[in-house]
Kinemage of the C-alpha trace (Angstrom):
@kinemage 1
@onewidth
@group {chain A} dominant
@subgroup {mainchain}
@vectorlist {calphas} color= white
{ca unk a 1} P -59.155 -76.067 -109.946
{ca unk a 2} L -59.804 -77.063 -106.408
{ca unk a 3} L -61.711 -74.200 -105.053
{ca unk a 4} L -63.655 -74.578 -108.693
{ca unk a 5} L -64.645 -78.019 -107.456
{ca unk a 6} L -65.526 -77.244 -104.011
{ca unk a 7} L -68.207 -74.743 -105.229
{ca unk a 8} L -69.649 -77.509 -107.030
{ca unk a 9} L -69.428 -80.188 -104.746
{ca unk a 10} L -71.676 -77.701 -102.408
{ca unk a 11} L -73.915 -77.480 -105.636
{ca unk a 12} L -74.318 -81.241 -105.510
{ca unk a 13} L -74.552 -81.628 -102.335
{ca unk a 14} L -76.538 -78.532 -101.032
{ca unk a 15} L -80.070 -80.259 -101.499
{ca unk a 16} L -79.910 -80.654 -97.453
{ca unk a 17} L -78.326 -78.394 -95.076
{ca unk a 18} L -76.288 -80.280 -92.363
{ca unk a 19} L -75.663 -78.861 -88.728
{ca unk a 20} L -73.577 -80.079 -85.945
{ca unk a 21} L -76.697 -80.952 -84.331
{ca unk a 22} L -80.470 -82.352 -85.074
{ca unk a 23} L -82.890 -83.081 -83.470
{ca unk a 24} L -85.830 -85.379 -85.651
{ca unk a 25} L -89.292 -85.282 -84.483
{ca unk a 26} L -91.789 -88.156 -84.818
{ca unk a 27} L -94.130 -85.817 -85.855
{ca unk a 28} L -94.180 -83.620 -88.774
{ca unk a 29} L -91.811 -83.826 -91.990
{ca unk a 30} L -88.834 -81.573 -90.401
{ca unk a 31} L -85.692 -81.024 -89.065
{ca unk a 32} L -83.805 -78.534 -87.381
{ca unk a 33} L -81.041 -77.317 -89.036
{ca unk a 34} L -78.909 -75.421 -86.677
{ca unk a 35} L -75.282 -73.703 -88.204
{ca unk a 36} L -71.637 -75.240 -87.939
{ca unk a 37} L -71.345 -73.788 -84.357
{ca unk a 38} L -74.795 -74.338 -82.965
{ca unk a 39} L -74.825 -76.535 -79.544
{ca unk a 40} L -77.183 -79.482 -79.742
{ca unk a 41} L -80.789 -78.571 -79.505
{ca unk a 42} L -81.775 -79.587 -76.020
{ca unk a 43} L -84.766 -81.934 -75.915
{ca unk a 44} L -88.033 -80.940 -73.793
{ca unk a 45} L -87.620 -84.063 -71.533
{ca unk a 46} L -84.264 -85.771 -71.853
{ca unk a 47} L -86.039 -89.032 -70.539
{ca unk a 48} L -88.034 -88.752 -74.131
{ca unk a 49} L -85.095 -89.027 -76.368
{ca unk a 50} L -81.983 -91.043 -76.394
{ca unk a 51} L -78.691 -89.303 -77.903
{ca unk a 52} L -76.595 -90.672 -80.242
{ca unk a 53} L -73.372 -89.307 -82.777
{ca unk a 54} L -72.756 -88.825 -86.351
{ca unk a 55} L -69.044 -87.986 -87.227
{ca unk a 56} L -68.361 -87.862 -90.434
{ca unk a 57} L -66.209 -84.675 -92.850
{ca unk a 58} L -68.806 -82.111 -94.188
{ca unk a 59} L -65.693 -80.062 -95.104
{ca unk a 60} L -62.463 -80.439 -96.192
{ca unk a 61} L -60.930 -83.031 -99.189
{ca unk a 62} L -63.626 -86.054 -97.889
{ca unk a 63} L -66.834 -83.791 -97.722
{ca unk a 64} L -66.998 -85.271 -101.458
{ca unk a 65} L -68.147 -88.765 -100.114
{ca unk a 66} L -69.299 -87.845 -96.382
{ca unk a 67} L -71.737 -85.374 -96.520
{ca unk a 68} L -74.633 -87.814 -98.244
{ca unk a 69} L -73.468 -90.412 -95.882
{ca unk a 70} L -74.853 -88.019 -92.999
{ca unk a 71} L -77.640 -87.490 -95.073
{ca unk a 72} L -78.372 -91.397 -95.112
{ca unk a 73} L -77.857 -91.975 -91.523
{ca unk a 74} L -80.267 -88.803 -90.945
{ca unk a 75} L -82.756 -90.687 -92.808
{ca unk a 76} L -83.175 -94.073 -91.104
{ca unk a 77} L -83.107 -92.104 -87.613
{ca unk a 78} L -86.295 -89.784 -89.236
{ca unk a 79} L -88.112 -93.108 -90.611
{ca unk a 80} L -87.463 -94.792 -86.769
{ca unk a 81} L -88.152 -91.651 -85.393
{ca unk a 82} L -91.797 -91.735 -87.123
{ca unk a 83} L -92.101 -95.408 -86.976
{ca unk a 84} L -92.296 -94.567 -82.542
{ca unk a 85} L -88.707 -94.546 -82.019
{ca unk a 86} L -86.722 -96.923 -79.808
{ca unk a 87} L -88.015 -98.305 -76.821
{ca unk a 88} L -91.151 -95.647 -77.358
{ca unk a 89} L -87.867 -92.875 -77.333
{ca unk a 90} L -87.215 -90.493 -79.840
{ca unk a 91} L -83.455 -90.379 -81.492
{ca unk a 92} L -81.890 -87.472 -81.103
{ca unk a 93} L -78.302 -87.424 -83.680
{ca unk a 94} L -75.947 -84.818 -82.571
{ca unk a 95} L -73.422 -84.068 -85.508
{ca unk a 96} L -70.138 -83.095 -85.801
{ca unk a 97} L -67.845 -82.439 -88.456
{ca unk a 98} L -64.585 -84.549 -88.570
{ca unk a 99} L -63.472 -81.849 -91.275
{ca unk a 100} L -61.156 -84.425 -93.151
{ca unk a 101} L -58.766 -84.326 -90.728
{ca unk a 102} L -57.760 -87.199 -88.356
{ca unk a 103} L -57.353 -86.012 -84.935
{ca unk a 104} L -59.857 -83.767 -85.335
{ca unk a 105} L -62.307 -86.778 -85.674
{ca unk a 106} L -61.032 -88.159 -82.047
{ca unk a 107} L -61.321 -84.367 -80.619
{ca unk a 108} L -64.990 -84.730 -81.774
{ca unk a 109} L -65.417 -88.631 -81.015
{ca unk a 110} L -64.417 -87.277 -77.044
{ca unk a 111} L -66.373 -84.856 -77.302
{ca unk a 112} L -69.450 -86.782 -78.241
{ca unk a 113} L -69.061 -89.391 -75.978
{ca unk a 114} L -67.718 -87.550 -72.775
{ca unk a 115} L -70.248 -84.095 -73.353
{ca unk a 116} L -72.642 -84.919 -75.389
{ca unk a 117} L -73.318 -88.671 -73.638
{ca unk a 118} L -74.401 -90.182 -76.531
{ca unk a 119} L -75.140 -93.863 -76.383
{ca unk a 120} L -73.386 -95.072 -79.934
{ca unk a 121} L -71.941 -93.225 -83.014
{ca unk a 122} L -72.198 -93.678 -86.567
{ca unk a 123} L -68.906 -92.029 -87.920
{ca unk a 124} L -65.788 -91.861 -90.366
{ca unk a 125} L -65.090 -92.699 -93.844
{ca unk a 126} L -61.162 -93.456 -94.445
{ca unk a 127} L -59.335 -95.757 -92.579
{ca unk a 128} L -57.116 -92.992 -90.934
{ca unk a 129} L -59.867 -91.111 -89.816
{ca unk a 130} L -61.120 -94.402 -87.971
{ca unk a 131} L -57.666 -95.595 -86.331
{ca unk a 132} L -57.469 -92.404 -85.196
{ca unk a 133} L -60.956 -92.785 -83.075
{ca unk a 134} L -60.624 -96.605 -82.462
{ca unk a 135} L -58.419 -95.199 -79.639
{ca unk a 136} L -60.966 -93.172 -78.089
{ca unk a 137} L -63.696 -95.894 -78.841
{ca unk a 138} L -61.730 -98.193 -77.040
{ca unk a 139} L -60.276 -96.969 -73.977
{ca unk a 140} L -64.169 -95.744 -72.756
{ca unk a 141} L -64.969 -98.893 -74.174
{ca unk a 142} L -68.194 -97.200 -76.251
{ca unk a 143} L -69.248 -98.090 -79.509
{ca unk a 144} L -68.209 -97.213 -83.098
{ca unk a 145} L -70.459 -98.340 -86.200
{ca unk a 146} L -68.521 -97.931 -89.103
{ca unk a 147} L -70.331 -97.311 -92.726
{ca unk a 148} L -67.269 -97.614 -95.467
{ca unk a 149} L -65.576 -100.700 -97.365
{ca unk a 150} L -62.066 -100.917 -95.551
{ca unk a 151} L -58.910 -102.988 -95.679
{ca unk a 152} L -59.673 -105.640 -93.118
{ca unk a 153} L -56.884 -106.535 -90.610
{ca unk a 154} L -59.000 -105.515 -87.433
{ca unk a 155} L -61.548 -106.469 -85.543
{ca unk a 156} L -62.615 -104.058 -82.864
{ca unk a 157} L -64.819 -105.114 -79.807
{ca unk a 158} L -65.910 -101.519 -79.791
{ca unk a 159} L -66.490 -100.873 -83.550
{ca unk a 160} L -69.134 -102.585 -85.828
{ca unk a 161} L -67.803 -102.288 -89.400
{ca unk a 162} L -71.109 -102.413 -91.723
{ca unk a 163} L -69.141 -101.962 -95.163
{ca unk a 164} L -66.982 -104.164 -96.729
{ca unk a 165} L -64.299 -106.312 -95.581
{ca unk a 166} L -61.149 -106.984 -98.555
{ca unk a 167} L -62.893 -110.540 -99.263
{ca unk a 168} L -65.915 -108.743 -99.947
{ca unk a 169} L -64.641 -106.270 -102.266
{ca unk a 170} L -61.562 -106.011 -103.012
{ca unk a 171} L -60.240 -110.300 -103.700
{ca unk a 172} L -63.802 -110.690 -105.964
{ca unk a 173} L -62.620 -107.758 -108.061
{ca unk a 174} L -58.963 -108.257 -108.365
{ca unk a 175} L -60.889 -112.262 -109.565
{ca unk a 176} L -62.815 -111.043 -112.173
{ca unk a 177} L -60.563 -108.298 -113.719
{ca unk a 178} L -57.793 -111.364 -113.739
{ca unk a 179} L -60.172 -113.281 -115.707
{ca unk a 180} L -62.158 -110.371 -117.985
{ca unk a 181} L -59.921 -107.103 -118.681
{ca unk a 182} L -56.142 -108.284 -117.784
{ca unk a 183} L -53.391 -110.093 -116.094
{ca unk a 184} L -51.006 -106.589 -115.670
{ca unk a 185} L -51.954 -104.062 -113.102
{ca unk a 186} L -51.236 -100.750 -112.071
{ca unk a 187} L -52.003 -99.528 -108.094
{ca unk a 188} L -52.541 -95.850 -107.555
{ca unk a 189} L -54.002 -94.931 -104.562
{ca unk a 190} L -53.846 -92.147 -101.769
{ca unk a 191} L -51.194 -92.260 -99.213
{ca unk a 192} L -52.698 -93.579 -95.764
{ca unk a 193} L -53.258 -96.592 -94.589
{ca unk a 194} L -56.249 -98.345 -96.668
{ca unk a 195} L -54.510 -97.986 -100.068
{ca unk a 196} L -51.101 -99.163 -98.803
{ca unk a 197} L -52.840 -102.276 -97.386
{ca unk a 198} L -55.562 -103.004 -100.002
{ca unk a 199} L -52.340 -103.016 -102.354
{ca unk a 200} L -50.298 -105.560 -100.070
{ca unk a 201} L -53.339 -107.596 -100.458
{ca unk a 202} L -54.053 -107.119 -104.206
{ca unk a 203} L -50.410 -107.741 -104.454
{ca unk a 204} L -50.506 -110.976 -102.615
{ca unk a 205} L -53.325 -112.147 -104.325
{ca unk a 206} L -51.972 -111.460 -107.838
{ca unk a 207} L -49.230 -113.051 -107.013
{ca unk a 208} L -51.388 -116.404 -105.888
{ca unk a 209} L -53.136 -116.317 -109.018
{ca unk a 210} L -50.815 -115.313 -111.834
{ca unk a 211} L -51.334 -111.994 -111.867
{ca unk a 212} L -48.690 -109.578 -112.211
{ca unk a 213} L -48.238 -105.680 -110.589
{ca unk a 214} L -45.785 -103.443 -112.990
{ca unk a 215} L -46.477 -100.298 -110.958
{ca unk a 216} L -47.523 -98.837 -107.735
{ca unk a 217} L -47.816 -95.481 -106.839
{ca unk a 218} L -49.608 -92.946 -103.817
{ca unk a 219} L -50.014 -88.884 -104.156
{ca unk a 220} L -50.897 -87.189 -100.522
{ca unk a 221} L -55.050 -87.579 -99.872
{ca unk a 222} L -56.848 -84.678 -101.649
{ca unk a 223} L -53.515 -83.495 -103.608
{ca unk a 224} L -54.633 -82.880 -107.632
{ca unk a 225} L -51.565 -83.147 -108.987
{ca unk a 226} L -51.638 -86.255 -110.986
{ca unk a 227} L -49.937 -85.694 -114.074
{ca unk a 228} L -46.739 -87.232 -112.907
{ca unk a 229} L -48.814 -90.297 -111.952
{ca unk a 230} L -50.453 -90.741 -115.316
{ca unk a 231} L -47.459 -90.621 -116.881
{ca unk a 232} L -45.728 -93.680 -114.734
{ca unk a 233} L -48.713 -95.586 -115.797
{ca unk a 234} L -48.500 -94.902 -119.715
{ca unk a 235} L -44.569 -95.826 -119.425
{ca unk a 236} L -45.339 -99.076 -117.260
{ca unk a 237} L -48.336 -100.321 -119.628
{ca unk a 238} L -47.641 -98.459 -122.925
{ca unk a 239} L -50.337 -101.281 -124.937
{ca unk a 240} L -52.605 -100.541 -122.152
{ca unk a 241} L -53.678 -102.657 -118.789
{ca unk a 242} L -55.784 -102.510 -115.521
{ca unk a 243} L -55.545 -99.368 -113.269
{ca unk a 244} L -56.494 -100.595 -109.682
{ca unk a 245} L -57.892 -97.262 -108.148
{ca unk a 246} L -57.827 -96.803 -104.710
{ca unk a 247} L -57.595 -92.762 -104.571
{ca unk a 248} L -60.283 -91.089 -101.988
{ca unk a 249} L -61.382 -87.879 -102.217
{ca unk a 250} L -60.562 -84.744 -104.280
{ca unk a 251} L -57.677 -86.315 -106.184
{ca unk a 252} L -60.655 -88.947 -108.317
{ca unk a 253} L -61.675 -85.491 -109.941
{ca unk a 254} L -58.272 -84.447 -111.335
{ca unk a 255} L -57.025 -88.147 -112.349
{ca unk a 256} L -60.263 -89.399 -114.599
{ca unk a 257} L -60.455 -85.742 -116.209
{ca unk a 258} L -56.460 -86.477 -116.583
{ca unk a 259} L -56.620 -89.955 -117.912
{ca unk a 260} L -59.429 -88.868 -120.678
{ca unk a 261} L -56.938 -85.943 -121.727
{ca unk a 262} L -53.978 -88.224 -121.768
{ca unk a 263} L -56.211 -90.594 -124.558
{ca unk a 264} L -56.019 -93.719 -122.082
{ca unk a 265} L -59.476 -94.320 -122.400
{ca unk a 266} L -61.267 -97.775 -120.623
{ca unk a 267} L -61.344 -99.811 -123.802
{ca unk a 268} L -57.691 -99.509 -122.634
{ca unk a 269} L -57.110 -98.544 -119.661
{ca unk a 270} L -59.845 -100.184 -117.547
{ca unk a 271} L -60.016 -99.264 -113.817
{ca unk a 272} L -61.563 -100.990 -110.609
{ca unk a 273} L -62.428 -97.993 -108.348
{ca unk a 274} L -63.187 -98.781 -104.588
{ca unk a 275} L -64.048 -95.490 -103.383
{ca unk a 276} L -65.792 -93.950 -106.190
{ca unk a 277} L -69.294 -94.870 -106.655
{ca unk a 278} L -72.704 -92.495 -107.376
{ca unk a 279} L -72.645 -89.528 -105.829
{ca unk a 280} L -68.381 -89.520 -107.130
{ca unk a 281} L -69.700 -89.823 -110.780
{ca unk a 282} L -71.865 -87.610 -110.520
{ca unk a 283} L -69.634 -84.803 -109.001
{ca unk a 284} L -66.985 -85.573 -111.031
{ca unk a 285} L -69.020 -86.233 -114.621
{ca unk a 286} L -69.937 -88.648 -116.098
{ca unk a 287} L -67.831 -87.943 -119.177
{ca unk a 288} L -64.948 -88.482 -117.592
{ca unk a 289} L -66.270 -92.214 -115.593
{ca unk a 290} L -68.595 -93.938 -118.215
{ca unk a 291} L -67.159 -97.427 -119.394
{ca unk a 292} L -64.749 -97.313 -115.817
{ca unk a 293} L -65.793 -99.781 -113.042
{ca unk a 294} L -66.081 -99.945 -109.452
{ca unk a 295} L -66.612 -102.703 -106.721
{ca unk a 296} L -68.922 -102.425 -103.790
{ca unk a 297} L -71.721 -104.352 -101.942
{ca unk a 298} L -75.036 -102.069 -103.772
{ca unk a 299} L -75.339 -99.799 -106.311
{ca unk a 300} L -78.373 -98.112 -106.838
{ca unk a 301} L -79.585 -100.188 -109.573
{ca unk a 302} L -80.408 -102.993 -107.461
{ca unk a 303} L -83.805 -104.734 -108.265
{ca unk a 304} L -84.766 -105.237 -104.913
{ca unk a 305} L -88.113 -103.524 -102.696
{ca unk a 306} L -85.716 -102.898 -99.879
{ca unk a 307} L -83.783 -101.059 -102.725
{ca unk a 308} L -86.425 -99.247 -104.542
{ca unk a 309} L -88.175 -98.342 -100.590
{ca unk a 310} L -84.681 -96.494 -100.199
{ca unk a 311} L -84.042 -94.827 -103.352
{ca unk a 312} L -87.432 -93.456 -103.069
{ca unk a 313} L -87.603 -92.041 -99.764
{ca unk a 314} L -83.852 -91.229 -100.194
{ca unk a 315} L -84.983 -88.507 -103.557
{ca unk a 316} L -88.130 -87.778 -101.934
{ca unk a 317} L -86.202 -86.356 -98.566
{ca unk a 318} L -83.627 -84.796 -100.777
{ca unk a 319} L -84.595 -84.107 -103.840
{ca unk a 320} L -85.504 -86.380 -107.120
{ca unk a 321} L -82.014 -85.769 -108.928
{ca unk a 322} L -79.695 -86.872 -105.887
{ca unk a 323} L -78.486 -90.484 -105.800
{ca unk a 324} L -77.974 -92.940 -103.142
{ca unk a 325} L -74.953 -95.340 -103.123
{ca unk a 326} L -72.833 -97.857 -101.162
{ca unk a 327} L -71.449 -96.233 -98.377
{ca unk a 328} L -74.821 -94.138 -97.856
{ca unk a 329} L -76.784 -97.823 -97.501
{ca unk a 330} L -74.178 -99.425 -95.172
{ca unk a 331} L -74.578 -96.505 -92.639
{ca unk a 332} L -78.643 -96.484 -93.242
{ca unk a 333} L -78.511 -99.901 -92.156
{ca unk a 334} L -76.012 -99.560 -89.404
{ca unk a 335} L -78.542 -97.197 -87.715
{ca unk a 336} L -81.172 -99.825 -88.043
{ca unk a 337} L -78.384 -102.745 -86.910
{ca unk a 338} L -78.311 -100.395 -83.845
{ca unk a 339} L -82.253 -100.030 -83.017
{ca unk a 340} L -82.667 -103.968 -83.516
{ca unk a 341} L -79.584 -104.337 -80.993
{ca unk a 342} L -81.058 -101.852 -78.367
{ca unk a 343} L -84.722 -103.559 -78.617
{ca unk a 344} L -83.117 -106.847 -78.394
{ca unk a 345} L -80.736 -105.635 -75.196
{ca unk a 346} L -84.244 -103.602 -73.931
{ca unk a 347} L -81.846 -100.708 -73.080
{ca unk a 348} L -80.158 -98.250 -74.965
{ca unk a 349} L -77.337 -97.026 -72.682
{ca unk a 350} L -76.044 -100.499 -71.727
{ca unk a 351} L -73.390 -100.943 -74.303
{ca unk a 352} L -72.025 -104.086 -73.262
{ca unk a 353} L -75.879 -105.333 -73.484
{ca unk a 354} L -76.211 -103.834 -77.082
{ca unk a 355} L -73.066 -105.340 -78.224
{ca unk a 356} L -74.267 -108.536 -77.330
{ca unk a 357} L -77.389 -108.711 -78.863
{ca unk a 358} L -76.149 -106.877 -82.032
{ca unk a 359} L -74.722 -110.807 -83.045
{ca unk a 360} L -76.329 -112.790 -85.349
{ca unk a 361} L -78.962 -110.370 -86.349
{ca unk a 362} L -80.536 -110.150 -89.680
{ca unk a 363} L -82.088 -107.414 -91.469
{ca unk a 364} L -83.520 -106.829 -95.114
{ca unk a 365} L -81.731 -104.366 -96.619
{ca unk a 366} L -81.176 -102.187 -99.379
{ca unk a 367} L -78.519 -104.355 -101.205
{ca unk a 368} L -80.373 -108.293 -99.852
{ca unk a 369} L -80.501 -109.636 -96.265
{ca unk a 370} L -77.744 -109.250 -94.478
{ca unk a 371} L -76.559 -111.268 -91.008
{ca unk a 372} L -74.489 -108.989 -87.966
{ca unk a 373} L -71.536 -111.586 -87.629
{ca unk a 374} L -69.652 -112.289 -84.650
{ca unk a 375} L -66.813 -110.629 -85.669
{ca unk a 376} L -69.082 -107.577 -85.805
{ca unk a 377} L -68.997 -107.163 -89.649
{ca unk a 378} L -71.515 -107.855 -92.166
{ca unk a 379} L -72.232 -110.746 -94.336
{ca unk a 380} L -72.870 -108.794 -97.834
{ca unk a 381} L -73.782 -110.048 -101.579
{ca unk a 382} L -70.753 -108.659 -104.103
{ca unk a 383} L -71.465 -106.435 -106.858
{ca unk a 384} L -69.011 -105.086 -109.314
{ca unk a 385} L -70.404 -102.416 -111.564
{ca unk a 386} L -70.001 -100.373 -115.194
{ca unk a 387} L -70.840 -96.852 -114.861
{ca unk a 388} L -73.503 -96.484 -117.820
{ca unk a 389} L -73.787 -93.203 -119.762
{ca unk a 390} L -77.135 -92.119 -117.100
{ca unk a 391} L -74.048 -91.849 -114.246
{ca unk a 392} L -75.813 -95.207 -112.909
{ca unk a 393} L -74.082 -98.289 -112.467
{ca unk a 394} L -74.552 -101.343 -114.827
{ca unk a 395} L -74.315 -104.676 -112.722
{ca unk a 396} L -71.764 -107.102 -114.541
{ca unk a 397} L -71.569 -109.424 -111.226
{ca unk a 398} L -72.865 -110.450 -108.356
{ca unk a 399} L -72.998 -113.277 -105.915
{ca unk a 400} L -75.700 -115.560 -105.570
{ca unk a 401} L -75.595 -115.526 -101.895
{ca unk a 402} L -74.036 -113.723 -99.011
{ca unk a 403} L -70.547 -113.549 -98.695
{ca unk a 404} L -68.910 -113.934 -94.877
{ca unk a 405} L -66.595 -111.138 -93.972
{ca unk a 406} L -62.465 -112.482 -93.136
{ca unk a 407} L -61.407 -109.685 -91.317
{ca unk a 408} L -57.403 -110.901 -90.786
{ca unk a 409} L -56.956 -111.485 -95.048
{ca unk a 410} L -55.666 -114.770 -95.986
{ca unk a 411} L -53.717 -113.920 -98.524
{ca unk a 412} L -51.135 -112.089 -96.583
{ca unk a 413} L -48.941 -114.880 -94.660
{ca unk a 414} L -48.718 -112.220 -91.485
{ca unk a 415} L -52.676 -112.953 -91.034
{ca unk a 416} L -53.131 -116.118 -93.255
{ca unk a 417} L -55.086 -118.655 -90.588
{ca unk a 418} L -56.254 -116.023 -87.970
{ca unk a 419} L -60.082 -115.502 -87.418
{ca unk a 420} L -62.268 -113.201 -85.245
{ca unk a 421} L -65.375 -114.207 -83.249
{ca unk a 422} L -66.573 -112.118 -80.084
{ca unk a 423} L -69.208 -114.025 -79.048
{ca unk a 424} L -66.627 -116.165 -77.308
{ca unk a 425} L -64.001 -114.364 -74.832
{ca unk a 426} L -61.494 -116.852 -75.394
{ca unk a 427} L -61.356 -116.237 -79.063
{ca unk a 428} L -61.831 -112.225 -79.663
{ca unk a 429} L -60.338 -110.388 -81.729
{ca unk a 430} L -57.775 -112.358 -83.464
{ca unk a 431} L -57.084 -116.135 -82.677
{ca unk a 432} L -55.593 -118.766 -84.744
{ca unk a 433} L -57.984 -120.891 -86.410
{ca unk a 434} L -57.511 -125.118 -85.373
């Protein structure tokens, strides 16, 4: 069943070939698209261009997700690129293929930093894959921006985390499934460290609020076999309840297809997926998703320009049936977080500079306007959404306004209090609030 899925996934995803290295021209609609072993393609004049990394999986069990987050990044640096660049330089992206597996991604973050000399990178999905780089990030003191919705409790001088933080996804949707589908949940998720601690949040949270958990349960990241996992949920909510999903990956395909042939439908068995969002449903069918709901910051069916500017130059780049999603807008926007930063700084390869000026900057993006905060996440409007029978999300909330990211989760008495703010030394990256 898994190779059977692979070939498809390369179906899906094949509308753009993806190299370890490209090299985007101002001028003229295309790239170079070198193979999986090709070295970078070395510039004419090296003073013309300024380097920078994408690491992210385009194989292995997260190639699922990672590969149109590449494909997003790719983007923004062609439309800055044709815009004039930074500084009147051309971007060249250099990328490498984390390959789903951790230390892999910090052989390749190394590698990128120490051979390659690029200035930033814009890298990693899961939460393993990214404490297994912070490392790296941190002890050359470069910089990381980080494009996925994690589980908070961090806050990195060296990273910039442009997706979610838990009270930006994950508390808002535990809040409205308490008070629309249930008050009995079920936690599945994959075993590493963003389920595990999303769930000791959810769990704290339910617990605040009246909610109750009567199961938990983790299979191994990309493992299919889910039957035994289906079952524990029928036997712990036999009349039905809330599935909190946090699976990644591979294993989303085998569960929903699973959980339609077991009859535990969403009239049901409602679930709140955090790692599934359009380019999941439509790799896994939208058979198997429509009626099931996930939480994020944008869904495609956002009624903004910023949004419709995206989507369109997104399907004209890659073709008019691909979709664009969540995690593919946080890292589009992280590359333009980056290019404001540099301007402001007026140098690209003075990190410390660029770090610094990165605070407090706005831009107008895909999903609303969003402000760089000093704890170097993003403050984000919350969406939760229905996946329709078109594969598309229907929108059944959002905030008014911004939400600010709380890294350290307040929920969990361990964190409860504690606050992040580099723009003052004395503070960094965790300090007790007064």
């Amino acid at each position: 069943m898994t190779k059977q899925f692979n070939r498809r996934k390369f179906v899906v995803y094949g509308t753009a070939s993806i190299g370890t290295a490209m090299l985007l021209k101002a001028c003229g609609g295309t790239t170079e698209t070198p193979t999986a072993t090709t070295s970078p393609a070395a510039p004419t004049a090296a003073a013309e261009t300024i380097k920078v990394g994408i690491l992210h999986s385009l194989s292995g069990t997260m190639a699922i997700s990672e590969k149109s987050v590449v494909e997003a990044e790719q983007l923004a640096i062609e439309e800055i690129n044709k815009a004039g660049g930074v500084l009147g330089k051309q971007i060249e992206a250099v990328v490498e293929d984390g390959a789903s597996d951790w230390p892999t991604f910090a052989e390749k973050a190394t590698k990128l930093i120490d051979q390659d000399k690029v200035v930033t990178v814009f890298g990693c999905w899961t939460s393993s894959s990214r404490k297994a780089v912070l490392p790296v990030f941190e002890s050359k003191k470069h910089m990381l921006w980080y494009p996925v919705q994690y589980e908070g409790q961090e806050c990195s001088n060296y990273v910039f985390y442009t997706g979610a933080a838990p009270n930006q996804q994950i508390e808002p949707s535990v809040d409205w499934l308490l008070e629309n589908k249930g008050k009995e949940f079920f936690l599945v998720g994959s075993d590493y460290v963003f389920p595990r601690t999303a769930n000791t949040i959810i769990k704290a949270q339910l617990e605040a609020k009246g909610g109750k958990v009567v199961g938990e349960d983790y299979i191994p990241l990309g493992s299919v076999d889910v039957a035994p996992l289906i079952t524990k949920i029928k036997q712990a909510l036999p009349n039905g309840g809330v599935i909190y999903n946090t699976l990644n990956g591979d294993s989303n395909v085998a569960f929903f297809k699973q959980l339609q042939g077991a009859g535990m439908g969403p009239d049901k068995y409602p679930s709140m997926s955090v790692s599934i969002a359009e380019e999941e449903v439509k790799a896994i069918g939208v058979d198997f998703l429509k009626g099931h709901f996930a939480a994020w910051n944008y869904f495609q069916t956002v009624e903004l320009p910023a949004s419709k500017k995206f989507v369109e130059a997104f399907k004209a780049k890659y073709g008019a049936d691909r979709v664009v999603n969540d995690p593919m807008e946080a890292a589009y926007v992280a590359v333009y977080f980056w290019k404001l930063a540099v301007e402001k700084a007026g140098k690209a390869d003075d990190l410390e500079a660029v770090r610094k000026s990165a605070l407090g900057l706005t831009f107008d993006a895909p999903g609303g306007m969003y402000t760089l905060e000093n704890n170097h996440h993003l403050a984000k409007f919350v969406r939760l959404g229905e996946v329709g029978d078109d594969g598309l999300f229907k929108i059944v909330y959002e905030t008014k306004a911004a939400v600010v990211p709380i890294p350290w989760n307040q929920f969990v008495k361990e964190t409860k209090g504690f606050s992040c703010d580099w723009s003052d030394p004395a503070k960094g990256g965790k300090f007790k609030k007064a």
